[in-house]
C-alpha positions in Angstrom: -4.2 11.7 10.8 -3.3 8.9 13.2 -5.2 5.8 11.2 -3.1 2.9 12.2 -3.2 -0.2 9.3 -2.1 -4.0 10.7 0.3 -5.2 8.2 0.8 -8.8 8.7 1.4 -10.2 11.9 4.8 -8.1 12.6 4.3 -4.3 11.4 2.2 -1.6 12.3 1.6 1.6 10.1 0.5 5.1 10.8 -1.9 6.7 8.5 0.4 10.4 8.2 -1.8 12.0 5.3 -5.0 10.9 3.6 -6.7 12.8 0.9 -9.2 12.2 -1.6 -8.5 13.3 -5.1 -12.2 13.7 -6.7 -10.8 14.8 -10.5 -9.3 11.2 -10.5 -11.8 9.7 -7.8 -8.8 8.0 -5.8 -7.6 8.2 -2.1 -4.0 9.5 -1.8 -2.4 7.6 1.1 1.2 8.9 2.5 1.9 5.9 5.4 4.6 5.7 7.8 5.6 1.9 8.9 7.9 1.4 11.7 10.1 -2.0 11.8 13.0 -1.3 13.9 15.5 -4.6 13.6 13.4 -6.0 10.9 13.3 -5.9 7.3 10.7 -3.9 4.9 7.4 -4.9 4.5 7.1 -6.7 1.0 4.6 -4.7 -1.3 2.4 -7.5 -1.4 1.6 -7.2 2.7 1.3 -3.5 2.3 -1.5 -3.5 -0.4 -3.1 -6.8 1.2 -3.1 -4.8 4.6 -4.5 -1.1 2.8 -7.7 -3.1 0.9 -8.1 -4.7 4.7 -8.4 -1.2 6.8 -10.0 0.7 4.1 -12.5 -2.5 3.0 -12.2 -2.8 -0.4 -10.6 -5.1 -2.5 -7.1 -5.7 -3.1 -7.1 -4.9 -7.2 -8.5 -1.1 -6.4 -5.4 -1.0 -4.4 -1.9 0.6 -5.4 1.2 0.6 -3.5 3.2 3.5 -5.8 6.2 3.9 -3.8 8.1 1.8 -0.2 10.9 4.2 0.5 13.2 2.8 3.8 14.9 5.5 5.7 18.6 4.1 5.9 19.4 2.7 9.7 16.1 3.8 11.0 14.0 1.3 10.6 11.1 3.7 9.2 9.5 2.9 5.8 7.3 5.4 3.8 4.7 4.1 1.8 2.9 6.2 -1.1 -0.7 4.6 -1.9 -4.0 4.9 -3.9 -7.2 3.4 -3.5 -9.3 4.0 -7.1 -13.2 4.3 -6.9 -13.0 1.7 -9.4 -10.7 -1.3 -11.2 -11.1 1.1 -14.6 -10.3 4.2 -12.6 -7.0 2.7 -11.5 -6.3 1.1 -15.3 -6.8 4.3 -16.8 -4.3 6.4 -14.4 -2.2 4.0 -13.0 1.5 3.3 -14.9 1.3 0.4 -16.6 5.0 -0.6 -14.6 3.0 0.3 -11.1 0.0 -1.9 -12.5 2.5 -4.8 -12.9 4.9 -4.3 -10.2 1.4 -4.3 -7.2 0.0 -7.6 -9.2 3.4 -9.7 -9.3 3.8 -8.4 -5.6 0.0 -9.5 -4.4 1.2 -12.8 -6.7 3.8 -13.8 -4.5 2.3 -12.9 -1.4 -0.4 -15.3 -2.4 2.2 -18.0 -3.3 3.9 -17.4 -0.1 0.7 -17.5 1.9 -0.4 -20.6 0.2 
């Protein structure tokens, strides 16, 4: 794939694998983040920095999974971008729907 995504002044990921899923109308986003001798991206930067490089906005974004690969300083993220806010609502777990708005919530906090 290759896609980089800016995420936040400090991280940089690479786009590994993007597909789009028309039976649910969603893009399926694997993305590798590199952050050698520095922590893991909070959620909240990741979804800010996906609705950013794919231009849409933030609440059509989902951040399903940051997995850290211990002592390497790699992080794998697992996303989806929705057509639509009802699209999302309708397949999205109601703990990922929660866990992606209290994450873009403190990031907003934080920035603010």
């Amino acid at each position: 794939m290759g896609k980089t995504i800016k995420i936040g002044n400090e991280y940089m990921g690479e786009v590994v694998s993007e597909k789009y899923n028309p039976l649910i109308k969603r893009i399926e986003l694997l993305i590798k983040i590199s952050h050698i001798g520095k922590g893991t991206p909070s959620r909240g930067l990741v979804r800010k920095a996906i609705a950013e490089a794919y231009n849409v906005s933030i609440d059509r974004v989902y951040v399903r999974k940051i997995e850290s690969e211990f002592g390497w300083g790699v992080t794998n993220v697992e996303a989806h971008i929705y057509d639509s806010v009802e699209r999302a609502k309708k397949f999205e777990p109601e703990y990922i729907i929660k866990r992606n708005e209290l994450a873009t919530e403190a990031l907003s906090v934080q920035q603010g």
